[in-house]
C-alpha positions as CSV (number, residue, x, y, z in Angstrom):
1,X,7.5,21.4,12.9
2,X,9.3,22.1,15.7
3,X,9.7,20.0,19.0
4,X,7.0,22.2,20.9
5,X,4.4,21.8,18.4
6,X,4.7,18.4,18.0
7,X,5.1,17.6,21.5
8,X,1.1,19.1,21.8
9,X,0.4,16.3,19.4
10,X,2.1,13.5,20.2
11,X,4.7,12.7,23.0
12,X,8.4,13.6,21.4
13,X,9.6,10.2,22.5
14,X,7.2,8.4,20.7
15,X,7.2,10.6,17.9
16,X,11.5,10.1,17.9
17,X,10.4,5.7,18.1
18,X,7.9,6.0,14.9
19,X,10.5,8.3,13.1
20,X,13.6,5.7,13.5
21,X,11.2,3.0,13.1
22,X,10.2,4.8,9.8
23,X,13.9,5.0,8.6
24,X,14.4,1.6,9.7
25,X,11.6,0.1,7.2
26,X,12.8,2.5,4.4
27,X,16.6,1.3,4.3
28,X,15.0,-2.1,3.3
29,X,14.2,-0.9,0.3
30,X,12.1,-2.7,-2.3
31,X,10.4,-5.9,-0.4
32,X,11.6,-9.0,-2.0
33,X,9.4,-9.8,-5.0
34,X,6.5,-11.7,-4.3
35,X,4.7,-13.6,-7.1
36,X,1.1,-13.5,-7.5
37,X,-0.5,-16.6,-6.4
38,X,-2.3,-16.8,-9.8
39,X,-1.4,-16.3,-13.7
40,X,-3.6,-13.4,-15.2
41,X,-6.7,-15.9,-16.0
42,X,-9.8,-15.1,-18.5
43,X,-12.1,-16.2,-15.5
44,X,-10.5,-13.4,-12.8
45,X,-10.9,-10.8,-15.8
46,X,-14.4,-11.6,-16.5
47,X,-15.4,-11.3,-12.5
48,X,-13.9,-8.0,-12.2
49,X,-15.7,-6.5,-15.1
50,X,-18.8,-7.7,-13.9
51,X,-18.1,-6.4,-10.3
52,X,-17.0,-2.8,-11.7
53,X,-20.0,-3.2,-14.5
54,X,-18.0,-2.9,-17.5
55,X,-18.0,-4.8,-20.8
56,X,-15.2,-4.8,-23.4
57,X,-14.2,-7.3,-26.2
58,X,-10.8,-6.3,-25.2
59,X,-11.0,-7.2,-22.0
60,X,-12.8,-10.7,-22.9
61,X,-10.4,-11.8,-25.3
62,X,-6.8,-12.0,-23.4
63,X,-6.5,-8.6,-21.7
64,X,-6.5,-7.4,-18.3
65,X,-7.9,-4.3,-17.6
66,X,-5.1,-1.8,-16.7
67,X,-6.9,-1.0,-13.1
68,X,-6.3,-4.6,-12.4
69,X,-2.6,-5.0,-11.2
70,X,-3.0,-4.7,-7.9
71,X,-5.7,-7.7,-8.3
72,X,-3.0,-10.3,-9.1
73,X,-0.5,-9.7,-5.8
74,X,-3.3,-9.4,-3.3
75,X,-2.4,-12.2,-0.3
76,X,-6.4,-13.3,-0.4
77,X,-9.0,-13.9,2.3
78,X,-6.6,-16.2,4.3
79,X,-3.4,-14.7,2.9
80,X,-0.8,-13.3,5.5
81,X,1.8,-10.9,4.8
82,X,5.5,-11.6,5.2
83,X,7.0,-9.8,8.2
84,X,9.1,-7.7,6.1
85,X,6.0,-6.1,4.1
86,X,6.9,-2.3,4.3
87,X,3.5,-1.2,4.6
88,X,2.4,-3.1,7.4
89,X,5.5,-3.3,9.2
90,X,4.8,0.4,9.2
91,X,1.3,0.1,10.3
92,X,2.2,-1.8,13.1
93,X,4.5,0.4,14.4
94,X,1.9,3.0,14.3
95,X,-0.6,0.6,15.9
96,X,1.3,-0.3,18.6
97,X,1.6,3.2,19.8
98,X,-1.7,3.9,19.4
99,X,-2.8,5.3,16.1
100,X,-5.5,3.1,16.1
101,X,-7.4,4.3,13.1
102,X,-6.6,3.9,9.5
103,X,-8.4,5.9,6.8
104,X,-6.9,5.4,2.5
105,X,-6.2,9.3,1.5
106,X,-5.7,8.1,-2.1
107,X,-3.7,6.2,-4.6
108,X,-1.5,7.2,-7.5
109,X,-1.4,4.6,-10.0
110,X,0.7,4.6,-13.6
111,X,0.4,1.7,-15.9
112,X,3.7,1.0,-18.6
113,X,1.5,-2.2,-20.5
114,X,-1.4,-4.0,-20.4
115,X,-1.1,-7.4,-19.1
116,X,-1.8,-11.0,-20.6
117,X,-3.4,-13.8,-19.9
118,X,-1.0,-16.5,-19.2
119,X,1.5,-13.9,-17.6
120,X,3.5,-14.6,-14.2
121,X,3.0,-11.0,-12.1
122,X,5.0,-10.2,-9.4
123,X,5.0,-7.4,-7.0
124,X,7.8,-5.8,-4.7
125,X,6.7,-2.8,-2.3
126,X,8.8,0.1,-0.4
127,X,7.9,2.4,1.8
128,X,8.5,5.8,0.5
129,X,7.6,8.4,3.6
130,X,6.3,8.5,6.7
131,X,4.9,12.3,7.3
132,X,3.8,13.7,10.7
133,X,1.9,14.1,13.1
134,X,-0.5,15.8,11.3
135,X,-3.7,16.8,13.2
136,X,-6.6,16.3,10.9
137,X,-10.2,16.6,10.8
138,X,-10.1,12.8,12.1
139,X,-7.4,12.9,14.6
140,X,-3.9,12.7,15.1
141,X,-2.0,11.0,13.1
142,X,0.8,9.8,10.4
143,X,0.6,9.9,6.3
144,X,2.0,6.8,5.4
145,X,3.4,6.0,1.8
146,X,4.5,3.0,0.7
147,X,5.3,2.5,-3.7
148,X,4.7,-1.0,-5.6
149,X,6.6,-1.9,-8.4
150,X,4.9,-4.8,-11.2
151,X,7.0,-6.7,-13.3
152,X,6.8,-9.4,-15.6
153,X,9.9,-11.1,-16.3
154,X,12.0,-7.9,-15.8
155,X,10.0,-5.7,-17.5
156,X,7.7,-3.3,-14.9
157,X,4.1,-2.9,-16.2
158,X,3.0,-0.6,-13.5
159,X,3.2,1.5,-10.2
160,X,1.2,2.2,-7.7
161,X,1.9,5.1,-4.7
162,X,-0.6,4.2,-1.9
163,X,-1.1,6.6,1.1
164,X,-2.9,6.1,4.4
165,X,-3.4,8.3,7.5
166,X,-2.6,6.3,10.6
167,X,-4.5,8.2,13.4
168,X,-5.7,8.1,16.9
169,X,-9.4,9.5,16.2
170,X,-10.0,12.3,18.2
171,X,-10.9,12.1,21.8
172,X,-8.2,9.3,21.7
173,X,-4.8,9.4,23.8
174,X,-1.5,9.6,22.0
């Protein structure tokens, strides 16, 4: 996009503070690991497949459901992100000048294993891109991608892309 076009989305100079900021956040690379508060547990199992409405003698008997990695890592009702968490480092960057409004686009996950019960999770996260500004049908704003990485021990049991649009819904200033 060239500096005219953008500049009729979003001031250049702003635009030139989210991009460094971007790189910034991406030369971190992967997060440091963080472990999940919890060992994969029979009871956590059991809530999630009555929440989604599923039953399986697999999933009853040792196994977490595949869909279920993120589950483990997440920082909880009271849980607070380090200050070095990719993905919201990058959000706040994007809040603080403005793009107000969040909306999830979608999520690409890939699964290596099944996990355990029993089994130590851990999670590290990296933010991949940072692509815009994009007018959309909500506003102006920024795709934001950040890539987790599960492992137990060593070994990585899945992956997850996750991308937002950051935006300042129209009507908004930029």
């Amino acid at each position: 996009m060239s500096t005219e076009a953008r500049q009729t989305l979003v001031d250049e100079a702003v635009h030139e503070k989210i991009m460094a900021a971007a790189d910034e956040i991406k030369a971190w690379g992967e997060a440091a690991a963080r472990d999940a508060r919890d060992l994969v547990n029979q009871p956590t199992i059991n809530n999630w497949l009555e929440a989604m409405g599923l039953d399986s003698d697999r999933f009853r008997q040792g196994e977490a459901p595949p869909s279920m990695a993120q589950v483990w890592t997440m920082y909880g009702q009271g849980g607070r992100h380090p200050d070095r968490d990719p993905l919201h480092a990058m959000m706040n960057v994007l809040s603080d000048a403005g793009f107000n409004g969040v909306l999830g686009t979608n999520s690409e996950q890939s699964y290596d294993r099944y996990l355990r019960v029993g089994e130590q999770v851990r999670v590290t996260t990296a933010l991949d891109s940072v692509v815009g500004p994009k007018s959309t049908g909500m506003g102006v704003g920024y795709f934001v991608t950040s890539k987790s990485t599960w492992y137990v021990g060593e070994e990585r049991v899945a992956t997850m892309l996750f991308r937002v649009l950051k935006f300042i819904p129209k009507g908004g200033a930029s």
